[in-house]
Each structure stands twice: as C-alpha cells, then as structure tokens.
DOTI-485410 format. One record per residue (C-alpha): z, x, y; residue number from 1. Coordinates in steps of 0.1 Angstrom, whole numbers. Each point is the difference from the previous one (the first is absolute). Example, Ala and Ser with C-alpha at 12.3 -4.5 7.8 and 13.67 -1.06 7.14 Angstrom:
2
{pt {78, 123, -45}, 1}
{pt {-7, 14, 34}, 2}
//
This chain:
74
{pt {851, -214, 887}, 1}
{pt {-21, 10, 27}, 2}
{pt {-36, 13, -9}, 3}
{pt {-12, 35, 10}, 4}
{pt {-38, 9, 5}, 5}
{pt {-11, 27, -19}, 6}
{pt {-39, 11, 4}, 7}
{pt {-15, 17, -32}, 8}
{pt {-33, 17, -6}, 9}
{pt {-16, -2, -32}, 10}
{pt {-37, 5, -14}, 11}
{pt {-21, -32, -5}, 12}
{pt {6, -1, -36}, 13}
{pt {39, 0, 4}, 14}
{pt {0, -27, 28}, 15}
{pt {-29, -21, -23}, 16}
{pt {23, 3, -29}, 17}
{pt {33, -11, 20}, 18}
{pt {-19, -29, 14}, 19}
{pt {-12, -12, -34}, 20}
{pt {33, 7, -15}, 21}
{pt {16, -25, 24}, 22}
{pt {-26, -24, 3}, 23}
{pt {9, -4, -40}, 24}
{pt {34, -5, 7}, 25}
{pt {1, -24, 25}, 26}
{pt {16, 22, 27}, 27}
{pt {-12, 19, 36}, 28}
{pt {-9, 38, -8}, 29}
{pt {35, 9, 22}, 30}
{pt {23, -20, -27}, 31}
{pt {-22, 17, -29}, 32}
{pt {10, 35, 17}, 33}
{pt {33, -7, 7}, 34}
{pt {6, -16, -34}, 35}
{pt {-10, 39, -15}, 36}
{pt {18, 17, 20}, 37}
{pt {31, -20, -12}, 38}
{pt {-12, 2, -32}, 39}
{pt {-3, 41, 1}, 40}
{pt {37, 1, 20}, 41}
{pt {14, -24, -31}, 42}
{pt {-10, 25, -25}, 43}
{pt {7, 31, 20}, 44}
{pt {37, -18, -2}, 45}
{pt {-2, -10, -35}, 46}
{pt {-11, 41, -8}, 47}
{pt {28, 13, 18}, 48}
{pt {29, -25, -21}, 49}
{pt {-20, 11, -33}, 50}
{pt {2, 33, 12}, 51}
{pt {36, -4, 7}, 52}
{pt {13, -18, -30}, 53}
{pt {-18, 24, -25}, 54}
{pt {16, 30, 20}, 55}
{pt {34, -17, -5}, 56}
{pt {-6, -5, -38}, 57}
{pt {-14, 35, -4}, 58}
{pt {33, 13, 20}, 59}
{pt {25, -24, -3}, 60}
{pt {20, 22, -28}, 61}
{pt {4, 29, 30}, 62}
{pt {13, -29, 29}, 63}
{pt {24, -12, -30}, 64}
{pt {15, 37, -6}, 65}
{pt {-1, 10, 36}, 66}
{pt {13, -34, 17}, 67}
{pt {20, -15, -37}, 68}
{pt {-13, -31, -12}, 69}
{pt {18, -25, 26}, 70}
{pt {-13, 16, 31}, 71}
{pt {-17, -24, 20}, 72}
{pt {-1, -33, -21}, 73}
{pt {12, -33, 21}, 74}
//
C-alpha cells in the first residue's frame, strides 16, 4: 500500500514519549504511530458491533413482531 506523509506537531514531552515508546519496541516512531491509530480504528470498529449486537438483543422481540420470526435469515 502506498505510504502517505503526514506532519504532526506535538510538545516535547509527547514526541520524547513516542520516541522511547518505539525505541522499546524495536520499531521507527512512524510504525509506533501508525500501529495506534490502527489500534484506536480496531476498537472504534469493535464499539460499534458491541453497540450493534446489544441493540439487537435489547430489540430483537420488536424486529420479530414487526418483520415475523423468518424475515431475513439465509
């Protein structure tokens, strides 16, 4: 995939702390950022199906009576 540059300001302390963060992990401060931001899209992602499948237990009794208990299953 091709790589996009992104410039980011930070205060000393953050850009310390990112450095020493990926020094300990073996990897360039870029990877270390990009890994978090996957990490923070992963668990926007993994919110939203939580989110989803608790709606659909809390209201799957009003789909069932509305739509009948066969609508939409494969």
């Amino acid at each position: 995939m091709p790589k996009t540059q992104l410039n980011v300001r930070v205060d000393e302390e953050t850009a310390r702390a990112a450095r020493e963060r990926a020094l300990a992990r073996g990897m360039s401060v870029n990877r270390y950022i990009e890994e978090l931001v996957r990490q923070d899209v992963g668990e926007a992602g993994r919110t939203f199906v939580d989110s989803a499948a608790d709606f659909m237990k809390n209201y799957e009794s009003v789909f069932t009576e509305e739509f009948g208990p066969e609508r939409g299953r494969s």
